[in-house]
C-alpha positions in Angstrom: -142.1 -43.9 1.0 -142.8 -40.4 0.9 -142.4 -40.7 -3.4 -144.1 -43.6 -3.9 -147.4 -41.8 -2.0 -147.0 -38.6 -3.9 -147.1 -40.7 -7.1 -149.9 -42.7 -6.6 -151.9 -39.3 -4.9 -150.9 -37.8 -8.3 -152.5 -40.4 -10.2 -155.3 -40.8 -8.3 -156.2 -37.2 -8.6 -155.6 -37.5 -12.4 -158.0 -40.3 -13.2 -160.2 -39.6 -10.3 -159.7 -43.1 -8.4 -159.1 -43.4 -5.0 -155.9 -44.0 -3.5 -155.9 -46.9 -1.4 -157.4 -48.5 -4.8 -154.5 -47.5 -6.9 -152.3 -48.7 -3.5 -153.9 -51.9 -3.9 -153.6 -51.8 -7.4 -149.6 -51.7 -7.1 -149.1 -54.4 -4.5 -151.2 -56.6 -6.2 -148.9 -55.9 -9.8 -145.4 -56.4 -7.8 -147.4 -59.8 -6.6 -147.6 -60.9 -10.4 -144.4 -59.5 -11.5 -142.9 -61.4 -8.5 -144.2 -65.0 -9.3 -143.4 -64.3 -13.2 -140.0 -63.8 -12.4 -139.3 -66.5 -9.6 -141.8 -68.4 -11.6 -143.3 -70.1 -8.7 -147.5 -70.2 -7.6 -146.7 -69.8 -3.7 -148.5 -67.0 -1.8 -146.7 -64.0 -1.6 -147.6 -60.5 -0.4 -146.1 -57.0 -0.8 -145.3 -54.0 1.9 -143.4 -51.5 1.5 -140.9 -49.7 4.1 -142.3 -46.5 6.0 -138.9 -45.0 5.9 -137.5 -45.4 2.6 -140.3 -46.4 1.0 -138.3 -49.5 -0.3 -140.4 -53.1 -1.3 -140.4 -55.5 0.7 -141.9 -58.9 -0.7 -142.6 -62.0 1.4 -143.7 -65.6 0.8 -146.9 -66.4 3.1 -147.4 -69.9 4.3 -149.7 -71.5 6.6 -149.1 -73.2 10.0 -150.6 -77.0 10.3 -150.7 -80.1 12.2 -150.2 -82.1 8.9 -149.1 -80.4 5.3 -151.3 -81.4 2.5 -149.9 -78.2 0.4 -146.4 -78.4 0.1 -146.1 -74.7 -1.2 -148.2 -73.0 0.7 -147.9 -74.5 4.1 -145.5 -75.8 6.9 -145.4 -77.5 10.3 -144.6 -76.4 13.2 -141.8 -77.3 13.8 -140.5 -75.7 10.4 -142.5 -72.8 11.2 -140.8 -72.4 14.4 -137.3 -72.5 12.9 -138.4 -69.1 11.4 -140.3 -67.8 13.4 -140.4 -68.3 17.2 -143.7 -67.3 18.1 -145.4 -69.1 14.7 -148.5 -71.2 16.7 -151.1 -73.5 14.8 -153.3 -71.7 12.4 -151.4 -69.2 12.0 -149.2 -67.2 9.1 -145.2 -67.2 8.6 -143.7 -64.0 6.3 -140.9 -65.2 4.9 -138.3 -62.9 3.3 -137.7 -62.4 -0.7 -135.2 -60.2 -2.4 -137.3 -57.4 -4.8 -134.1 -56.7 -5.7 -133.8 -59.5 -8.2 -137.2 -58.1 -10.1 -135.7 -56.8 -12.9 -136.9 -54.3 -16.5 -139.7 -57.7 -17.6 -140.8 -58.0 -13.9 -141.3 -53.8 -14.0 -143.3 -53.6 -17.6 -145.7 -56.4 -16.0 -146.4 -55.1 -13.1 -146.8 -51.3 -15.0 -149.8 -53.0 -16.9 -151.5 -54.5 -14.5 -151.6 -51.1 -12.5 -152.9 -49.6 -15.5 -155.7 -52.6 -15.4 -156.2 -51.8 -12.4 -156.7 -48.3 -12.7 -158.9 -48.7 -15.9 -161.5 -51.0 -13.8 -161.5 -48.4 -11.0 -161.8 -45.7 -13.5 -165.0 -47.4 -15.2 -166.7 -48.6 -11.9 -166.6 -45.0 -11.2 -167.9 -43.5 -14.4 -170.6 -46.3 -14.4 -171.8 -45.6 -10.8 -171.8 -41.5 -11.5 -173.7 -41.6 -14.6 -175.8 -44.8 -14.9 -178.7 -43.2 -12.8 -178.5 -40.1 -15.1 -179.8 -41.6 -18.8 -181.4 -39.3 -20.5 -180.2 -35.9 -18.6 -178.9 -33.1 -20.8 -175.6 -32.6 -20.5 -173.1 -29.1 -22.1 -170.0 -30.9 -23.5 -167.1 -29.9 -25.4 -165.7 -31.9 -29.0 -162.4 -32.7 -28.1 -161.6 -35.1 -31.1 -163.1 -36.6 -34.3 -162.7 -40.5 -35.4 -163.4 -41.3 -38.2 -167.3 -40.4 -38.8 -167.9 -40.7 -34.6 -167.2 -38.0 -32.2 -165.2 -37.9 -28.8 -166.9 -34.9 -26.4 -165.6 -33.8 -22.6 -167.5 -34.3 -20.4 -164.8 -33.0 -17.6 -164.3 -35.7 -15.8 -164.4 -38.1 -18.2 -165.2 -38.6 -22.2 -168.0 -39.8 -23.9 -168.4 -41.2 -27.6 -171.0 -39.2 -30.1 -171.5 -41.9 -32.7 -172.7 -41.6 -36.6 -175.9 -42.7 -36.0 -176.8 -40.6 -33.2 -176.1 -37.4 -34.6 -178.8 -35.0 -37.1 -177.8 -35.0 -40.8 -178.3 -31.0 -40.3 -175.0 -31.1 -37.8 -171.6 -30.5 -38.6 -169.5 -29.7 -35.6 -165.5 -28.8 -35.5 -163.2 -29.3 -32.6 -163.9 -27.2 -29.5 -167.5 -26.6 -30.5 -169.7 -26.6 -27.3 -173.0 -28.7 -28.1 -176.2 -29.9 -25.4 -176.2 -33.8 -26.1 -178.4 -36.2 -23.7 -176.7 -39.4 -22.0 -177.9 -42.3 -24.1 -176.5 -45.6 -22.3 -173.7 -46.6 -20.2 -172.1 -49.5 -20.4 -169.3 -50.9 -17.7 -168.0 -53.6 -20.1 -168.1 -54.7 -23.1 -167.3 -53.2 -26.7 -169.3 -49.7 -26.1 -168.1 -49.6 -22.8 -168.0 -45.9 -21.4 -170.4 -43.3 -21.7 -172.6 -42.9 -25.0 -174.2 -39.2 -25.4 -176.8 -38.5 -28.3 -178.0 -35.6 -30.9 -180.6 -37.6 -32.2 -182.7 -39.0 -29.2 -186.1 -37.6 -29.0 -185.4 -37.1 -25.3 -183.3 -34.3 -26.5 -186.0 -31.8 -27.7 -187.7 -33.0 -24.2 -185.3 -31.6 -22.7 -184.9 -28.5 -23.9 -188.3 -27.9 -23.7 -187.9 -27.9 -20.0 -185.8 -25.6 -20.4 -187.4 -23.2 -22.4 -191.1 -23.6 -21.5 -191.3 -22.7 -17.5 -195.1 -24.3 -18.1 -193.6 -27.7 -18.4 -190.5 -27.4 -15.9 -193.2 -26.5 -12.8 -195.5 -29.4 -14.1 -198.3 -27.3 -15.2 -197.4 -28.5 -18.6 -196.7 -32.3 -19.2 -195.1 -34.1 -22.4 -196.9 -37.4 -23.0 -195.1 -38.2 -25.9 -192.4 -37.4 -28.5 -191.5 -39.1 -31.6 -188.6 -37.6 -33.9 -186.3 -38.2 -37.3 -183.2 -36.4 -36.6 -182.5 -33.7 -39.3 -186.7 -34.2 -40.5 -189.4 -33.5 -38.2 -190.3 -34.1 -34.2 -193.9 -34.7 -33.2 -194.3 -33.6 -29.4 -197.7 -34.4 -27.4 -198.6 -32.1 -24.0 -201.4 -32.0 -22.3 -202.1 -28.9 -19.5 -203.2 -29.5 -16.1 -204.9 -25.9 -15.8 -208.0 -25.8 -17.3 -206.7 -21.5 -17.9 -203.1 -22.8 -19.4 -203.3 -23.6 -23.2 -200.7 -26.4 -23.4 -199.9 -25.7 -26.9 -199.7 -22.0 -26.4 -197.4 -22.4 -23.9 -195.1 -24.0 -25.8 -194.9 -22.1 -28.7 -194.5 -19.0 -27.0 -195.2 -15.4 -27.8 -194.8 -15.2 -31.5 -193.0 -18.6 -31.7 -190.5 -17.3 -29.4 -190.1 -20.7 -27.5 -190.2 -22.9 -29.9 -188.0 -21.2 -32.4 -184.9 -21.1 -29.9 -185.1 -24.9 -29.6 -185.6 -25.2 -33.6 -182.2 -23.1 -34.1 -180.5 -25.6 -31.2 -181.4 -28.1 -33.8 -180.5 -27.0 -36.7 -184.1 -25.6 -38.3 -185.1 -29.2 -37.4 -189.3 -29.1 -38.2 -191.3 -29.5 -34.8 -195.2 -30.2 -34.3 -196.4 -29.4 -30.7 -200.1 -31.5 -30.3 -202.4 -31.5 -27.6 -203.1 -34.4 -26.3 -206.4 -36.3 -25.7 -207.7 -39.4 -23.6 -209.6 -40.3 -26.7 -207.5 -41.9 -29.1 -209.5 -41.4 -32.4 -209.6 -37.2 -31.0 -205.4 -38.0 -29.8 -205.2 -39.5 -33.8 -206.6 -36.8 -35.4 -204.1 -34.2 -34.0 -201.2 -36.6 -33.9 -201.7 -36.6 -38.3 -201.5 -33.0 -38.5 -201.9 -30.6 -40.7 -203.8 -32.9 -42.5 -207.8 -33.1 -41.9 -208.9 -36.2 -40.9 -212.5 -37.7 -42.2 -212.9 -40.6 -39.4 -210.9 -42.7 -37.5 -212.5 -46.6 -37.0 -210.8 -49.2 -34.3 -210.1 -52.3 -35.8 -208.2 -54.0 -33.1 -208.0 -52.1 -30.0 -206.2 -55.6 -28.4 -203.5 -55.1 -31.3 -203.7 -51.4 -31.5 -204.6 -51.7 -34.9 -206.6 -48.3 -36.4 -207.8 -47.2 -39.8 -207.9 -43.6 -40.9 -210.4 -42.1 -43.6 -209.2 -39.3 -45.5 -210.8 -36.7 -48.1 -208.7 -38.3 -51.5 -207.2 -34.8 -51.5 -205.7 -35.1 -47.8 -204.2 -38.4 -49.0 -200.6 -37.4 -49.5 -200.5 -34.7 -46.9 -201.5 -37.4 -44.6 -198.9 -39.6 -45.4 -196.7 -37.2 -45.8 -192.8 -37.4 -47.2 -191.8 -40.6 -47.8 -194.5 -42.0 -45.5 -192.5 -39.4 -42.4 -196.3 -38.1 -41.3 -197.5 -41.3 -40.4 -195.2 -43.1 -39.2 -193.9 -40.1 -36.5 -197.7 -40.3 -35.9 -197.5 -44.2 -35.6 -195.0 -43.7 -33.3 -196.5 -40.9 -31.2 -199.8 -43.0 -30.7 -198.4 -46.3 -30.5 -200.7 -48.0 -32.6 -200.3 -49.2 -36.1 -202.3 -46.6 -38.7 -203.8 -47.9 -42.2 -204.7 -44.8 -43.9 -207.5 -45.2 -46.8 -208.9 -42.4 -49.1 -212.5 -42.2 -49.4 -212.2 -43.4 -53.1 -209.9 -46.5 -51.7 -212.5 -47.5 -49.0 -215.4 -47.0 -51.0 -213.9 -49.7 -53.5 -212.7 -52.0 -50.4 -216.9 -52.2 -49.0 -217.9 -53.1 -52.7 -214.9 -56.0 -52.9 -216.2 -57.3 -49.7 -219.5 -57.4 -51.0 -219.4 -58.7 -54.4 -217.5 -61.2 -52.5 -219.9 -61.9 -49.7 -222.7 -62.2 -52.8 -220.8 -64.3 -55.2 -222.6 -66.9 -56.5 -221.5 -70.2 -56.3 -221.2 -73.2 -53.3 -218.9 -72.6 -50.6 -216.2 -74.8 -50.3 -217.3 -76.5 -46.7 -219.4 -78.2 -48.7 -216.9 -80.3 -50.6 -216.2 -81.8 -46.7 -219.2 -83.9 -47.7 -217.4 -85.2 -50.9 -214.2 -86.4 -48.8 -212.2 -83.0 -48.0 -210.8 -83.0 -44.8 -211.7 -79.7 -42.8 -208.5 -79.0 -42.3 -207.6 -78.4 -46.1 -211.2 -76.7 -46.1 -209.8 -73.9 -43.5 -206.8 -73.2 -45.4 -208.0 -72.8 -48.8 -210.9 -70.3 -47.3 -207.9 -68.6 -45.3 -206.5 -68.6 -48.9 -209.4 -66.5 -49.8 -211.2 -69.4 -52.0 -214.4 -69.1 -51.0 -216.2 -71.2 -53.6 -216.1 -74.5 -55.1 -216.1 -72.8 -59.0 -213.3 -70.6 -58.6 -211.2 -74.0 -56.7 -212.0 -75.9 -60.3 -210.5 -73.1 -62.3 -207.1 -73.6 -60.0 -204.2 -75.3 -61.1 -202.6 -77.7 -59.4 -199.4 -75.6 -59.3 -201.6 -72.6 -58.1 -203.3 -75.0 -55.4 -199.3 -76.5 -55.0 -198.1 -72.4 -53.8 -200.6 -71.8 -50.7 -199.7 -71.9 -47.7 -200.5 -75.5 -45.9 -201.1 -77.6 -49.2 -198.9 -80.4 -50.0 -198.4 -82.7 -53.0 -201.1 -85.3 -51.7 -203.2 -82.2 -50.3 -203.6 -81.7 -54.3 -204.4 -84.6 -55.1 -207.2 -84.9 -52.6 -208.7 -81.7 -53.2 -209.2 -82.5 -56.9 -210.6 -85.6 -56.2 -213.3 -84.1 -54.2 -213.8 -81.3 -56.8 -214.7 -83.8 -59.3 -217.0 -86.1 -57.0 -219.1 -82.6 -56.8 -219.9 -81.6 -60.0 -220.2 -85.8 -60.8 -223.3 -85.3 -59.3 -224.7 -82.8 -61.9 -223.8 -85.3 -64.7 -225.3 -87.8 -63.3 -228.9 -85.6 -63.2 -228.3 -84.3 -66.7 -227.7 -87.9 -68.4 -230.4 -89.0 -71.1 -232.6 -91.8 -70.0 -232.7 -95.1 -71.3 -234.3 -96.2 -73.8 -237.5 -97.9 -73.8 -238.9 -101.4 -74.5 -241.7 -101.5 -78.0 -244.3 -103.5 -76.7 -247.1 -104.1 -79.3 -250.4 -102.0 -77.9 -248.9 -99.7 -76.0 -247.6 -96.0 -77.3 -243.8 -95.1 -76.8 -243.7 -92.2 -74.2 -241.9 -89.2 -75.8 -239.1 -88.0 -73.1 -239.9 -85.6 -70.7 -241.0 -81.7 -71.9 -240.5 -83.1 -75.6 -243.6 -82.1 -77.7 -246.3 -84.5 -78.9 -246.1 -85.8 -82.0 -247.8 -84.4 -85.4 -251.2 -86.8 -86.5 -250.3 -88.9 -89.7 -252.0 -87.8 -92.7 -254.1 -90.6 -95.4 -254.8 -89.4 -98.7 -258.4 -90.9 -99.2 -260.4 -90.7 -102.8 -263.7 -88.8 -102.0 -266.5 -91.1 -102.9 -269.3 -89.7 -105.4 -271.5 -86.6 -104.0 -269.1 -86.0 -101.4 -266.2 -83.2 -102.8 -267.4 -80.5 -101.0 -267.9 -82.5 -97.6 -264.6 -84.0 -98.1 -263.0 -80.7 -99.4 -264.1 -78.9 -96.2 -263.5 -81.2 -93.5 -260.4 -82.2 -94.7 -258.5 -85.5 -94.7 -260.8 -88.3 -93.7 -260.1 -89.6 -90.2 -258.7 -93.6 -90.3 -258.8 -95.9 -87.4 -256.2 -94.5 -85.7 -257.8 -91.0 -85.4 -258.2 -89.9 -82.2 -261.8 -88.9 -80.7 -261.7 -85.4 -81.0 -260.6 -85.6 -84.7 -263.8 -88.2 -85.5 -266.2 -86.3 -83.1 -264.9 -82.8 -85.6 -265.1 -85.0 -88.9 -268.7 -86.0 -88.3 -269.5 -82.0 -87.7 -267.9 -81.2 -90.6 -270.0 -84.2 -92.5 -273.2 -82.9 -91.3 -272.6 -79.2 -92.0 -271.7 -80.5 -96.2 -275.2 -82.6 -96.0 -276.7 -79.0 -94.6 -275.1 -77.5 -98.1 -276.0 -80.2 -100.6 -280.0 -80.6 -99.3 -280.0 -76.9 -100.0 -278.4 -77.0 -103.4 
């Protein structure tokens, strides 16, 4: 017996399980190696012998009035036969040879102690280190697979993936690195331990170490947003009015801060104070670049939209966009960023669109649109009735909401719209002659030239008729008569004084 203990004290120590677990562990193992090989479901259970510390494996079966399970219970009156002092209720041990378990029975009941032992092993690791996320840890590379890392952790191992390392990094065996716990998992696939490089908790950490400011609390971090291997963004804010936050953390001639940059690899690092005021917090989150103004658009969405000089615009955005999205992810909040050139053109869009000429298209809801198909085409940004007529129907065909009939519809109501200008512009009809009565020329035309006679001037008349023209006929008007008989007396006036 004395062995057997030693062995399993020996492994427990090893894998740091306790021992009455890996006890268990082993009777429960000689349990399944025993029905394997006798090949039988009864009840069995496992002791071993004090002295010699040999195994001694029974069959357990029930005492009842009436046996409804054959294998697992027995009268008793068969009870008694083996046992004298078996009552009702209770439990008969009968003897089995563990002699007869053989090499199979052995290699079975070795894997299910090693099961067992894993479980134990993993209940333990989860229950140490599931409460610690995010703590820094000192940890040793013990192996490399493939492109993921295994690190000690002393008493147990932990897996440094690809992805949560810095592109900066290259470690060999038996380098010591600082890593933060990043999950732990009891089950599964990633079960185990997972530590990180590349976790923005990382430079959080070692902040606390290096800045005193922020381990006593004088100093606190509201926010970090990092690229492993490209920049960290890092927000504090000081509780002492007399403690300058930033300061602080940069240290006497960058002292501070340049320890952690080396503990990343020359890893870029922007410390920004912090501020209540989100358009202020903005500003300083888009360093070094100088911001114009920040506007809310959606404060419900977290939606803002930063003005820039048109000189600041790439230094805003930075590499590859890395400036405002770290800042993005600092604030929370989704960032447009405009030059003043950009939003400048944007306000005289949205007017020349808000002053287009032209009818909206609501009203085509009075020529049979449903409002529904109105909504959608305005969503569409048509706005107006002339700029729907110049669609397609394939163009009308690719929004979002029309269908084939939709199509159909819509032009139908285009054309009962502009039907009504037709219909005003049409030439009247033509009129009736009637004998007596003048034809009225159409509307705005003008009035038509007098009809000319030729007319023989009668005898002592030429210079009468030559002056006052053609000689009015019936169908002069009375202003043309009442001017020919002026012009008649003025030629009398000339021939009296001849």
């Amino acid at each position: 017996m004395a062995s057997i203990y030693q062995s399993i004290e020996i492994l427990s120590k090893e894998k740091g399980v306790d021992a009455h677990v890996i006890l268990d562990a082993v009777k429960d193992a000689l349990i399944v190696a025993a029905r394997k090989h006798f090949r039988t479901e009864e009840n069995m259970a496992v002791d071993f012998d004090p002295k010699t510390g040999a195994i001694l494996l029974f069959i357990v079966k029930n005492v009842v009035d009436e046996v409804a399970d054959k294998l697992n219970e027995l009268t008793l009156e068969q009870a008694r036969k083996l046992d004298p002092k078996a009552e009702p209720g209770g439990l008969v041990r009968i003897p089995k040879s563990a002699e007869a378990l053989g090499r199979i029975a052995a290699q079975t009941a070795k894997q299910v102690i090693l099961q067992k032992v894993r479980e134990a092993e993993r209940e333990n690791i989860f229950s140490e280190f599931s409460g610690r996320v995010g703590d820094l840890l000192h940890c040793t590379i013990k192996r490399i697979e493939g492109q993921d890392m295994v690190v000690d952790l002393g008493k147990t191992e932990a897996r440094l993936p690809k992805k949560e390392q810095s592109r900066l990094e290259n470690f060999s065996i038996g380098d010591r690195v600082r890593v933060v716990i990043k999950s732990v998992e009891k089950a599964g696939k990633n079960a185990g331990v997972m530590v990180s490089r590349a976790a923005p908790d990382l430079v959080q950490r070692l902040f606390e170490q290096e800045v005193p400011e922020i381990y006593d609390g004088t100093v606190q971090i509201k926010g970090c947003a990092r690229e492993a291997g490209e920049r960290t963004k890092i927000a504090v804010h000081s509780r002492d009015r007399d403690v300058d936050s930033v300061g602080a953390c940069v240290g006497m001639k960058g002292m501070r801060v340049q320890s952690i940059i080396r503990e990343l690899r020359g890893e870029k690092i922007d410390i920004i104070e912090f501020s209540e005021d989100i358009s202020v917090f903005a500003t300083h989150a888009l360093s070094p670049a100088r911001i114009t103004r920040v506007a809310i658009v959606d404060s419900n969405e977290r939606h803002m939209e930063v003005i820039v000089d048109d000189t600041q615009l790439s230094l805003a955005i930075g590499k590859k966009g890395q400036n405002v999205r770290l800042a993005a992810k600092l604030l929370g909040w989704h960032i447009d960023i405009k030059s003043e050139e950009e939003k400048r053109q944007e306000v005289e869009s949205q007017m020349a669109a808000v002053m287009a000429p032209g009818a909206p298209v609501s009203i085509l809801i009075d020529y049979g649109l449903p409002e529904k198909l109105a909504e959608a085409l305005i969503g569409a940004g048509i706005a107006t009735v002339e700029k729907l007529g110049s669609m397609t129907p394939e163009d009308l065909a690719a929004i979002e909401g029309i269908e084939a009939e939709s199509v159909e519809l819509i032009q139908t109501s285009v054309i009962s719209y502009y039907q009504q200008f037709d219909a005003q512009q049409a030439p009247p009809p033509p009129q009736e002659f009637v004998e007596g009565m003048p034809i009225q020329p159409p509307l705005g035309a003008a009035p038509p030239a007098p009809i000319e006679h030729e007319q023989a001037p009668a005898e002592g008349d030429h210079v009468a008729a030559q002056d006052a023209g053609p000689v009015a006929d019936d169908t002069q008007t009375h202003e043309e008569k009442a001017f020919a008989d002026e012009a008649g007396v003025e030629s009398d006036n000339i021939k009296n004084s001849e």
